[in-house]
PDB file of N, CA, C and O in Angstrom:
ATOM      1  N   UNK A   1     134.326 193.802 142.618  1.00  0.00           N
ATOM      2  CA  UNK A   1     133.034 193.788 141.973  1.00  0.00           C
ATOM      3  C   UNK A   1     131.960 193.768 143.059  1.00  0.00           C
ATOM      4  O   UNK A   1     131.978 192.952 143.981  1.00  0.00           O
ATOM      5  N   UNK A   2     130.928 194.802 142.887  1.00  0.00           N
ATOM      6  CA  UNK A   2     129.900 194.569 143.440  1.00  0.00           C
ATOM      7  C   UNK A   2     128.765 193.974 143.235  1.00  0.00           C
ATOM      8  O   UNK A   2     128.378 193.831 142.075  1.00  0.00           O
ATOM      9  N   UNK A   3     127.852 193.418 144.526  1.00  0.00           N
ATOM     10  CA  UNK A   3     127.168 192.868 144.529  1.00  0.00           C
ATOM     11  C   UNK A   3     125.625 193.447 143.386  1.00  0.00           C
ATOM     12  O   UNK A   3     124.989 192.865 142.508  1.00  0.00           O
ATOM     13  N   UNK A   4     125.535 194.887 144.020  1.00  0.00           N
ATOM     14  CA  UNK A   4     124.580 195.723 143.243  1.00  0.00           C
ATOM     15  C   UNK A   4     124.043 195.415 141.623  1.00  0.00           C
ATOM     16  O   UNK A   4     124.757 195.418 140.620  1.00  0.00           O
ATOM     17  N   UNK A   5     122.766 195.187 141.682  1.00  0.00           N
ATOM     18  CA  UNK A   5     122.310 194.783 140.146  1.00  0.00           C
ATOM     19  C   UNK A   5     122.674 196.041 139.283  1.00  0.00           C
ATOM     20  O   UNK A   5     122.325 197.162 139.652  1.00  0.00           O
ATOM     21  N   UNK A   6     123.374 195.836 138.139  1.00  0.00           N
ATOM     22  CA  UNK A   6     124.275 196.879 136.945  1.00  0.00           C
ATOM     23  C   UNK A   6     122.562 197.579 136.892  1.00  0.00           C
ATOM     24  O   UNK A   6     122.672 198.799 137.010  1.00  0.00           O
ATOM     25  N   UNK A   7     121.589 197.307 136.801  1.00  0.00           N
ATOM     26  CA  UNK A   7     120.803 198.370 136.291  1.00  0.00           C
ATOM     27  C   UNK A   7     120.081 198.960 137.470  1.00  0.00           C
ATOM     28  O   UNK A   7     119.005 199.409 137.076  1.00  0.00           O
ATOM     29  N   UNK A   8     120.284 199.177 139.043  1.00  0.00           N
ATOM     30  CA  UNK A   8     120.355 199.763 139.703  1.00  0.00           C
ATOM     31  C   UNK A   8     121.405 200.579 140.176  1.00  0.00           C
ATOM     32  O   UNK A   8     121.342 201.263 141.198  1.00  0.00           O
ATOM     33  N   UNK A   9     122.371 200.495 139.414  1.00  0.00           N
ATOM     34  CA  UNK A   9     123.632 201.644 139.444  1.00  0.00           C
ATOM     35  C   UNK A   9     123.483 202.832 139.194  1.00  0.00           C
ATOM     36  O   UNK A   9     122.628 203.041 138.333  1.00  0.00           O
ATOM     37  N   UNK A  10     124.266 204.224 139.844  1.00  0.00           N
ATOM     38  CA  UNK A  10     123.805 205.330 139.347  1.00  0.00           C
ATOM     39  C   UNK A  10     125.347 204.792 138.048  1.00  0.00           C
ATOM     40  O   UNK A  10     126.038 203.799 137.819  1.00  0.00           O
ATOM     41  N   UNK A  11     125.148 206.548 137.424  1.00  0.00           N
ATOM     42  CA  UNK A  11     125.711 206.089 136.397  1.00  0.00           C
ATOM     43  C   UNK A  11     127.666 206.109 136.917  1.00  0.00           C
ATOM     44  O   UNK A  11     128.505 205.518 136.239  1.00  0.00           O
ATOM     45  N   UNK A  12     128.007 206.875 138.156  1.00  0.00           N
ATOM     46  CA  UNK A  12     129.567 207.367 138.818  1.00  0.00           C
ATOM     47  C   UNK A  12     129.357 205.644 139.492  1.00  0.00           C
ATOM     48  O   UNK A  12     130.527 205.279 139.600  1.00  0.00           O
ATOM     49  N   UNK A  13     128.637 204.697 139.881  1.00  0.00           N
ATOM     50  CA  UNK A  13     129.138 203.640 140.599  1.00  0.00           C
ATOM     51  C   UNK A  13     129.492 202.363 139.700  1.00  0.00           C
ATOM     52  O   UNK A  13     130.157 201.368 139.988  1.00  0.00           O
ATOM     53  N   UNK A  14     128.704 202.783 138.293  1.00  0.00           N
ATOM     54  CA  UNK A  14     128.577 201.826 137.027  1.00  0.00           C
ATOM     55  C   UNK A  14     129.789 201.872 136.149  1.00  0.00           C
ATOM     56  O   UNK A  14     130.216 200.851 135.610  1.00  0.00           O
ATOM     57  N   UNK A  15     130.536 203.449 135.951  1.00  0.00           N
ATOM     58  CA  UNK A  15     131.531 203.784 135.891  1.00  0.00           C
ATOM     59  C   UNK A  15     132.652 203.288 137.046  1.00  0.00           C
ATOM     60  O   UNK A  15     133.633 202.729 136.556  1.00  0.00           O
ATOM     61  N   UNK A  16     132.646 203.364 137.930  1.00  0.00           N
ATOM     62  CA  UNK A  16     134.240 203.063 139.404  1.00  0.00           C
ATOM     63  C   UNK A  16     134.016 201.501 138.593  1.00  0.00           C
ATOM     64  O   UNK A  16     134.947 200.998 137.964  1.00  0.00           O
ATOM     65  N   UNK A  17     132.888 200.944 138.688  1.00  0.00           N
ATOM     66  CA  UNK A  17     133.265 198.744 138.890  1.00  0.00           C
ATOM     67  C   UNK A  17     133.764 199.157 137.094  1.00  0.00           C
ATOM     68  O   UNK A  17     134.940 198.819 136.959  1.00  0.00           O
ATOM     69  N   UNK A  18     133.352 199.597 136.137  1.00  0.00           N
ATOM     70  CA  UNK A  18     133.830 199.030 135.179  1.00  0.00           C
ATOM     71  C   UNK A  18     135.253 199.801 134.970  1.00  0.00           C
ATOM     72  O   UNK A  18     136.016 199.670 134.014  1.00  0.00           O
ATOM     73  N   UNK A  19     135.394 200.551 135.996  1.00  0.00           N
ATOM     74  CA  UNK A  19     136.916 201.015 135.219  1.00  0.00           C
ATOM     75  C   UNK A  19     138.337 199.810 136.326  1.00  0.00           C
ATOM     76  O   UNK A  19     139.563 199.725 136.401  1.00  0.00           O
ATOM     77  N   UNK A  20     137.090 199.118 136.970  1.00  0.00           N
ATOM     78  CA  UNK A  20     137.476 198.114 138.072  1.00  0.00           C
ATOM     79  C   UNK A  20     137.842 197.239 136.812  1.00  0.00           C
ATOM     80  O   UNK A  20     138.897 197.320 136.184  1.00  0.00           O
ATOM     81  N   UNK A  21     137.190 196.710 136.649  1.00  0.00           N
ATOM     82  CA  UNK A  21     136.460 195.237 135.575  1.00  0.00           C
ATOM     83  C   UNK A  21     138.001 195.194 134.295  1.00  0.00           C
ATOM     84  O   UNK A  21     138.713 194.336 133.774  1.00  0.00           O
ATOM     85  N   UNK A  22     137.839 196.921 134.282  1.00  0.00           N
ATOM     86  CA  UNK A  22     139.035 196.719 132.772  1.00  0.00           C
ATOM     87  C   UNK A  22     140.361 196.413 133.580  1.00  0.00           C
ATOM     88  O   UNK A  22     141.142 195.602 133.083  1.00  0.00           O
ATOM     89  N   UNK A  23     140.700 197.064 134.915  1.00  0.00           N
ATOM     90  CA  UNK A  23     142.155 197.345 134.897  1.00  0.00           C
ATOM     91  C   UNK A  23     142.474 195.359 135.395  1.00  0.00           C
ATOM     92  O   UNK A  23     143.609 194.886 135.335  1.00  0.00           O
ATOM     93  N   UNK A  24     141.400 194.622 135.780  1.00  0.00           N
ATOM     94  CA  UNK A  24     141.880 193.525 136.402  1.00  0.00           C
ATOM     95  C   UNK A  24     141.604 192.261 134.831  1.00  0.00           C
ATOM     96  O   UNK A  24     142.208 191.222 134.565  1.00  0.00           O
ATOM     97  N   UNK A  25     140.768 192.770 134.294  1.00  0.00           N
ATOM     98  CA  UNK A  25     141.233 192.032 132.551  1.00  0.00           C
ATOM     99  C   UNK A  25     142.324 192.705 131.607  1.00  0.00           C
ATOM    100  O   UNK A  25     142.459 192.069 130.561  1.00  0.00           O
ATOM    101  N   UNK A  26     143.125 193.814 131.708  1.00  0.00           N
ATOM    102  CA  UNK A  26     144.464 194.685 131.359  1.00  0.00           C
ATOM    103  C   UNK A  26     145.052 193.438 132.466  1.00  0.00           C
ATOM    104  O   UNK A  26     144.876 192.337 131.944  1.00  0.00           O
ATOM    105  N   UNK A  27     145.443 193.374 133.299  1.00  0.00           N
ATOM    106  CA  UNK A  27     146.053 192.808 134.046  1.00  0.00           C
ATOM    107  C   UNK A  27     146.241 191.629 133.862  1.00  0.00           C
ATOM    108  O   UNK A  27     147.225 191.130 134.408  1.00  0.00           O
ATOM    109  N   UNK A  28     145.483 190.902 133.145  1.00  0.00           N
ATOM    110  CA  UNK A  28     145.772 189.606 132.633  1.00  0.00           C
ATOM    111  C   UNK A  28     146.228 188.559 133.962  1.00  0.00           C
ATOM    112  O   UNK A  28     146.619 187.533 133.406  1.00  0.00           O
ATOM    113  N   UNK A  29     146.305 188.438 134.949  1.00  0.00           N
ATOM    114  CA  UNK A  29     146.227 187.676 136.496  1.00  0.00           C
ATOM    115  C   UNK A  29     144.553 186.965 136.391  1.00  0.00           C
ATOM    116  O   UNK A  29     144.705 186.305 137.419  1.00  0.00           O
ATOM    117  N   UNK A  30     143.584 186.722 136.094  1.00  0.00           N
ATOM    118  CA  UNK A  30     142.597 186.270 135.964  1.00  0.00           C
ATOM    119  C   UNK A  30     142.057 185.017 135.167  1.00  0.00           C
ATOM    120  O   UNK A  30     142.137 185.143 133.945  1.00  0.00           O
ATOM    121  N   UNK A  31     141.596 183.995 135.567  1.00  0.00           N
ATOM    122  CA  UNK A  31     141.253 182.844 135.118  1.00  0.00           C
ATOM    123  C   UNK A  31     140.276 183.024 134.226  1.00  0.00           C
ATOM    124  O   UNK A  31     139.345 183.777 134.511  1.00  0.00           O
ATOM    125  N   UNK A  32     140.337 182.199 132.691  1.00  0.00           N
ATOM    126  CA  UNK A  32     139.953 182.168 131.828  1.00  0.00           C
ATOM    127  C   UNK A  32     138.535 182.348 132.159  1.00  0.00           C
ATOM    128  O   UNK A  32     138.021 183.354 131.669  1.00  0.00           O
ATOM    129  N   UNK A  33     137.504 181.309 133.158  1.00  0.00           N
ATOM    130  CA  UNK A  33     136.044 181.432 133.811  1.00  0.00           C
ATOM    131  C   UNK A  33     135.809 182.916 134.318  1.00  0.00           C
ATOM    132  O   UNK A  33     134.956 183.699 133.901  1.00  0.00           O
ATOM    133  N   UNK A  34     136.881 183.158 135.443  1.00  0.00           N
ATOM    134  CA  UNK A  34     136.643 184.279 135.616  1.00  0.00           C
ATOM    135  C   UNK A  34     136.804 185.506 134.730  1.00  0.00           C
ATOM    136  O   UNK A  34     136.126 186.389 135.256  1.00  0.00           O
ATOM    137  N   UNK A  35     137.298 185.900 133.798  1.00  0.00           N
ATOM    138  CA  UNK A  35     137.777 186.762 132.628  1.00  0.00           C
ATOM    139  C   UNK A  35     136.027 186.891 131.602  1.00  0.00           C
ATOM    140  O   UNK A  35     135.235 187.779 131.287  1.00  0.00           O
ATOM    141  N   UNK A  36     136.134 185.816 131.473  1.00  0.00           N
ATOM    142  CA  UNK A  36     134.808 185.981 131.114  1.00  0.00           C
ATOM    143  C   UNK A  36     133.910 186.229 131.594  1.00  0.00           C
ATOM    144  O   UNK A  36     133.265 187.044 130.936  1.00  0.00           O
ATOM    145  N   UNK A  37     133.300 185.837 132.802  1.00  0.00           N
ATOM    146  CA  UNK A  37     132.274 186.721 133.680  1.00  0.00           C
ATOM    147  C   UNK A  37     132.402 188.305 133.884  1.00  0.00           C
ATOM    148  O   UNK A  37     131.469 189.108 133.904  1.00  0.00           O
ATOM    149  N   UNK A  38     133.725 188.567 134.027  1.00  0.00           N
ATOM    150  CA  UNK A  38     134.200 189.878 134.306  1.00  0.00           C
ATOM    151  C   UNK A  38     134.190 190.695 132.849  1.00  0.00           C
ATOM    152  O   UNK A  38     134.222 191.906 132.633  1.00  0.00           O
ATOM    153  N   UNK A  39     134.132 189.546 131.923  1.00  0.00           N
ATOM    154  CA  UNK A  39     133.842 190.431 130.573  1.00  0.00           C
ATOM    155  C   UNK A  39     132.394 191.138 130.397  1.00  0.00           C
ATOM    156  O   UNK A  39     132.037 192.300 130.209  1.00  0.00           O
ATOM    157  N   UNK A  40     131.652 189.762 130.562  1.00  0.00           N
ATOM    158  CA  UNK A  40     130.306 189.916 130.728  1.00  0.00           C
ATOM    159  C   UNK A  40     129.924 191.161 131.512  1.00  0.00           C
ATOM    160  O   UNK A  40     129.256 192.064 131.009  1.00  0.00           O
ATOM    161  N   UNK A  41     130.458 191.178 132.998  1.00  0.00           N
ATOM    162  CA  UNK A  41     130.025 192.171 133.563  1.00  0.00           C
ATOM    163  C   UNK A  41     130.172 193.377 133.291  1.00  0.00           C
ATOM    164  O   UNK A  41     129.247 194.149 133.545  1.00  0.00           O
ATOM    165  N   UNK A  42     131.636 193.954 132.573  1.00  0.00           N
ATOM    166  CA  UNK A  42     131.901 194.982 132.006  1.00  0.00           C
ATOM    167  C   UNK A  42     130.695 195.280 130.755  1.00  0.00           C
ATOM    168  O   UNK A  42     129.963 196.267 130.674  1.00  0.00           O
ATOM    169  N   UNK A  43     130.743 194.315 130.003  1.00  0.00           N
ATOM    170  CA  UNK A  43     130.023 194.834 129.264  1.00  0.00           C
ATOM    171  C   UNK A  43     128.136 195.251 129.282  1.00  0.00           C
ATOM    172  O   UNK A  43     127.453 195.810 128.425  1.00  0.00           O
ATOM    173  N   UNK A  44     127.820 194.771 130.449  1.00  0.00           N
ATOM    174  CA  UNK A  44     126.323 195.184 130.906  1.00  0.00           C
ATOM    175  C   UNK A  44     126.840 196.683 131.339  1.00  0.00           C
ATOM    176  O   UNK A  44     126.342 197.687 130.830  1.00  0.00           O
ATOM    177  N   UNK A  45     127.899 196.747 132.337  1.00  0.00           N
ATOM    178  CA  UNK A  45     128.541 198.055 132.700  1.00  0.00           C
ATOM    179  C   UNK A  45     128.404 199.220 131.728  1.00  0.00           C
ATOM    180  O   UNK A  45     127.754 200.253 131.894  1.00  0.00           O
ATOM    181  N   UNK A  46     129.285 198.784 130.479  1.00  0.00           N
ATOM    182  CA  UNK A  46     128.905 200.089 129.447  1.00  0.00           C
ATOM    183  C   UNK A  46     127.619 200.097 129.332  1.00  0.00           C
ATOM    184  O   UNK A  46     127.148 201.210 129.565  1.00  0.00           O
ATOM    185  N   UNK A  47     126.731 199.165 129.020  1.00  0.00           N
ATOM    186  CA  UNK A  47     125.370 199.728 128.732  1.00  0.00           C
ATOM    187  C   UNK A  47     124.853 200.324 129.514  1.00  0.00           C
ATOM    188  O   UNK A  47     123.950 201.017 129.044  1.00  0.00           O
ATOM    189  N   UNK A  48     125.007 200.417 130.702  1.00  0.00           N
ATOM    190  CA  UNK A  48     124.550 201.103 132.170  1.00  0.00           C
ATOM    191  C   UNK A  48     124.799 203.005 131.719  1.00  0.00           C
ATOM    192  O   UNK A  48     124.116 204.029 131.728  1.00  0.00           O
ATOM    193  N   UNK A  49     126.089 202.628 131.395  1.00  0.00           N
ATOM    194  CA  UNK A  49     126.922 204.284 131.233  1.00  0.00           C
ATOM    195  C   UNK A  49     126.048 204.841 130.244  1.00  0.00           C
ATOM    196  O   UNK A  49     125.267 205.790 130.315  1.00  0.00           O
ATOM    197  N   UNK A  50     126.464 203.704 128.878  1.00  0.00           N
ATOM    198  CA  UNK A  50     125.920 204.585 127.917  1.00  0.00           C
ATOM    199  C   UNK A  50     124.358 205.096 127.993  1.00  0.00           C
ATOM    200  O   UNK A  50     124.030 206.206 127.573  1.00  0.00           O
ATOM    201  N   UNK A  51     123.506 204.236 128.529  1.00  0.00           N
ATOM    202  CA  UNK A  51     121.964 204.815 128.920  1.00  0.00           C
ATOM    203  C   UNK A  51     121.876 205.758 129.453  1.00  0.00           C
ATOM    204  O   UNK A  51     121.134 206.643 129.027  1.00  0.00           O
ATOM    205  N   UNK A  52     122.573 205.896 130.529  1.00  0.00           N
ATOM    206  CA  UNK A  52     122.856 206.891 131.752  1.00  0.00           C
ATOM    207  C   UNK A  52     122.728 207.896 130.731  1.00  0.00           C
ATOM    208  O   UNK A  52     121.696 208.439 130.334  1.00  0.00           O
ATOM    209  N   UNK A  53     123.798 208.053 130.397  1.00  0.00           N
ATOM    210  CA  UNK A  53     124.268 208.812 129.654  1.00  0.00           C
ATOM    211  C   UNK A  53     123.362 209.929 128.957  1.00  0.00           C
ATOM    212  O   UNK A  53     123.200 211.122 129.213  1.00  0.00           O
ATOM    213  N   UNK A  54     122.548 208.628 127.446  1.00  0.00           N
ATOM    214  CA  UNK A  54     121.582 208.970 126.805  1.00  0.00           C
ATOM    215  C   UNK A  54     120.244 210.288 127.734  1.00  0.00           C
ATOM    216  O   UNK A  54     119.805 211.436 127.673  1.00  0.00           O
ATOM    217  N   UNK A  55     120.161 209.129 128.424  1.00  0.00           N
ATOM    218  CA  UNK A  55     119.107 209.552 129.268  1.00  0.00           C
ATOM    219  C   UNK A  55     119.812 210.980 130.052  1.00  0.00           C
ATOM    220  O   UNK A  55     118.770 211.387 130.567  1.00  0.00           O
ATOM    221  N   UNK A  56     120.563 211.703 130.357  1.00  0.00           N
ATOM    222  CA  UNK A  56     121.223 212.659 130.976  1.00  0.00           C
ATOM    223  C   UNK A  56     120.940 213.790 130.035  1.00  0.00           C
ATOM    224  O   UNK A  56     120.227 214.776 130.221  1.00  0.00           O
ATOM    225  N   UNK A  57     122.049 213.247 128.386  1.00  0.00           N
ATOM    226  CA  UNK A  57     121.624 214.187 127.228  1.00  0.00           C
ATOM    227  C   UNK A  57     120.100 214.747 126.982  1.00  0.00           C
ATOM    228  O   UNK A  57     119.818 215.945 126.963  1.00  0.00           O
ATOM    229  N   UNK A  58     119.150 213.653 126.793  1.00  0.00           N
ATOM    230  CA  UNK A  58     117.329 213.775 126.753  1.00  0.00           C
ATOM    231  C   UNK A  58     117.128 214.814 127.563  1.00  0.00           C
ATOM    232  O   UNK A  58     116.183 215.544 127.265  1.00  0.00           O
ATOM    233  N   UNK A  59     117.879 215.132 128.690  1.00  0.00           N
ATOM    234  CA  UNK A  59     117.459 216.116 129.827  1.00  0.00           C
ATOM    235  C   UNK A  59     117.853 217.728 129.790  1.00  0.00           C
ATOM    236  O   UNK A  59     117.374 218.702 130.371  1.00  0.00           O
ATOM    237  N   UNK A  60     118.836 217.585 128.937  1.00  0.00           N
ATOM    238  CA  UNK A  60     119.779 218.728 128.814  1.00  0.00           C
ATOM    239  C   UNK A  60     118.957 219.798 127.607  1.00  0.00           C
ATOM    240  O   UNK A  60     118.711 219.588 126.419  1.00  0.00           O
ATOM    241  N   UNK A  61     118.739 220.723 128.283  1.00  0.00           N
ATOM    242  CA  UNK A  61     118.785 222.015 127.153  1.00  0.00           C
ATOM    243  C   UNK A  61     119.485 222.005 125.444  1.00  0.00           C
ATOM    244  O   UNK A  61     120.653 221.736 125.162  1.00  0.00           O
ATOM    245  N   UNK A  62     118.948 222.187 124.974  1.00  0.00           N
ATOM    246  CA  UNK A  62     119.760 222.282 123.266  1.00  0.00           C
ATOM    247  C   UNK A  62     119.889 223.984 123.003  1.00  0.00           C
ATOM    248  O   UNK A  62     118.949 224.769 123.123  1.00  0.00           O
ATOM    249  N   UNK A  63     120.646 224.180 122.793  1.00  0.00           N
ATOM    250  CA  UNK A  63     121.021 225.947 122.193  1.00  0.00           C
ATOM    251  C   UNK A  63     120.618 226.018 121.027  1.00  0.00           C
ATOM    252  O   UNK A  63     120.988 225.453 119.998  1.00  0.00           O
ATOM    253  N   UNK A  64     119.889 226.697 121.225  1.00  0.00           N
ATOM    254  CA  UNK A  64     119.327 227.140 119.341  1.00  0.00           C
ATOM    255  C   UNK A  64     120.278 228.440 118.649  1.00  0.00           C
ATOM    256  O   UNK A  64     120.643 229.341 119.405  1.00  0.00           O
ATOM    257  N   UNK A  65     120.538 228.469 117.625  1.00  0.00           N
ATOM    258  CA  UNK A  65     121.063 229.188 117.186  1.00  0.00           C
ATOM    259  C   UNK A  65     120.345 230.019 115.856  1.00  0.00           C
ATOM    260  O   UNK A  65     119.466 229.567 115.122  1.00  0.00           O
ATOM    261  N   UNK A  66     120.823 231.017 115.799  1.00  0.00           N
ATOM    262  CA  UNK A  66     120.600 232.063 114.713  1.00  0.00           C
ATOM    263  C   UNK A  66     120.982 231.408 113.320  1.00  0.00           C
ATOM    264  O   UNK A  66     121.437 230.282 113.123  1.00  0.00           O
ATOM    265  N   UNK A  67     120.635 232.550 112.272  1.00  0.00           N
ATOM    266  CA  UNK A  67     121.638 232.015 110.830  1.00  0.00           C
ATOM    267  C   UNK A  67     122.574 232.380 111.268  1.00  0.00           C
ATOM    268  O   UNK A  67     122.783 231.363 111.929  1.00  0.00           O
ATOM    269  N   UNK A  68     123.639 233.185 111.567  1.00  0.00           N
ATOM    270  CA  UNK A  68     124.849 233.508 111.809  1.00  0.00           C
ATOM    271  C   UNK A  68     125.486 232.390 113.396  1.00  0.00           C
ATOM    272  O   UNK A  68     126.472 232.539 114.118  1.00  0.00           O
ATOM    273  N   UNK A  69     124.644 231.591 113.402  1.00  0.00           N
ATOM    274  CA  UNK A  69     125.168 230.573 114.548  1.00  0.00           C
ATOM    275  C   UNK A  69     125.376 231.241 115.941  1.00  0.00           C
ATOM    276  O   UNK A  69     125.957 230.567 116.791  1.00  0.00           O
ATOM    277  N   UNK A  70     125.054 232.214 116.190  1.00  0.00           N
ATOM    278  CA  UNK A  70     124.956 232.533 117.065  1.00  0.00           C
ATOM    279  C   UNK A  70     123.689 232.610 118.383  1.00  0.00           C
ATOM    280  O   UNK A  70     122.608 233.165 118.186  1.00  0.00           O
ATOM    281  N   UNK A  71     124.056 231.962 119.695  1.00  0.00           N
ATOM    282  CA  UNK A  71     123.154 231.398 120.653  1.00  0.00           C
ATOM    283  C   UNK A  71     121.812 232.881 120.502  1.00  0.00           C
ATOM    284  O   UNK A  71     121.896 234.108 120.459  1.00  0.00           O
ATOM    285  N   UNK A  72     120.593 231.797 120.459  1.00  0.00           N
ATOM    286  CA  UNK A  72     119.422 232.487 120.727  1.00  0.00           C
ATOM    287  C   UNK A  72     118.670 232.269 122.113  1.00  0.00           C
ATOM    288  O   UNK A  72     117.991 233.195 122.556  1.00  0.00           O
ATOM    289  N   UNK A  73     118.790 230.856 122.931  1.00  0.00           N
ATOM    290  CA  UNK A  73     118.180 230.424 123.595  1.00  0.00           C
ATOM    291  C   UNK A  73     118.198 228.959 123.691  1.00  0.00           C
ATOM    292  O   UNK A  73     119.140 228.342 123.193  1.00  0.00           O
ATOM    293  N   UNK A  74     117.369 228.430 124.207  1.00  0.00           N
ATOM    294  CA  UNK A  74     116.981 227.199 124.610  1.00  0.00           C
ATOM    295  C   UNK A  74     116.236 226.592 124.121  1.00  0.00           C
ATOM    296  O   UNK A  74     115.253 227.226 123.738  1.00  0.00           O
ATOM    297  N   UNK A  75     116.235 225.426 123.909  1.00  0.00           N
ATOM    298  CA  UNK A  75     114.962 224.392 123.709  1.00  0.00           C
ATOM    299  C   UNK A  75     115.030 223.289 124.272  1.00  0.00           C
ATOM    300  O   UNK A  75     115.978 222.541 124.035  1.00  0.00           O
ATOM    301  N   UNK A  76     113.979 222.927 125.194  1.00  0.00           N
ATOM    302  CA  UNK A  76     114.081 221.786 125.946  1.00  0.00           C
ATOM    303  C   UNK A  76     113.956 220.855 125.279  1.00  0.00           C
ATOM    304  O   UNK A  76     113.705 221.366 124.187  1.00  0.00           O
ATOM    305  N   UNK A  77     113.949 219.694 125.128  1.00  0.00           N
ATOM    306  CA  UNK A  77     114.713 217.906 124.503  1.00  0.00           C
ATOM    307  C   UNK A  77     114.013 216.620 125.767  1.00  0.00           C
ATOM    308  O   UNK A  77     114.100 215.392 125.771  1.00  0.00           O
ATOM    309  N   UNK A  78     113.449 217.426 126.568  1.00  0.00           N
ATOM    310  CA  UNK A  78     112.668 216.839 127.439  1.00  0.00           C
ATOM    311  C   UNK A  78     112.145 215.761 127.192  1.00  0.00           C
ATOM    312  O   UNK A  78     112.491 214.648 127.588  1.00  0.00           O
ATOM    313  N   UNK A  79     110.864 216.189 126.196  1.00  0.00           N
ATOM    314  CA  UNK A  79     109.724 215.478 125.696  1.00  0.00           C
ATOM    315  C   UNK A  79     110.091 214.869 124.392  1.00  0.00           C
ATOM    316  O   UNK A  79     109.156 214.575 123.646  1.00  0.00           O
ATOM    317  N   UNK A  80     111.763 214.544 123.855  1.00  0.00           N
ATOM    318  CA  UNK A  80     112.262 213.942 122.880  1.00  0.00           C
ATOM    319  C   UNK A  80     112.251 211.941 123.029  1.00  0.00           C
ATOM    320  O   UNK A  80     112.719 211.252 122.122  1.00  0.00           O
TER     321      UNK A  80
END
């Protein structure tokens, strides 16, 4: 576990500690105090991802489509 505050994480370093966080609570070797902190921390972790995340999608192009569903273009999601 790193020192780094979870909401200064990009979203690939927020991802490595929490896929850290699960395999050593799977592992069950961890003290009840500690298990729980490490829960805790995982779970600020997903929220890190899932924002990331959000915030990644907001950025991304949307494909517009025709009536026949077929791609017309773009629409930016920017300013969503």
């Amino acid at each position: 576990m790193t020192d780094t505050p979870v909401d200064q994480m990009s979203f690939e370093q927020a991802m490595k500690e929490l896929e850290t966080v699960v395999d050593q609570l799977e592992r069950g070797d961890v003290a009840l105090d500690a298990s729980i902190t490490l829960y805790e921390r995982g779970a600020a972790l997903k929220k890190r991802c899932e924002d990331e995340l959000k915030r990644a999608e907001e950025k991304v192009a949307a494909i517009t489509l025709d009536k026949d569903g077929n791609p017309t273009g773009t629409t930016s999601v920017e300013g969503l």
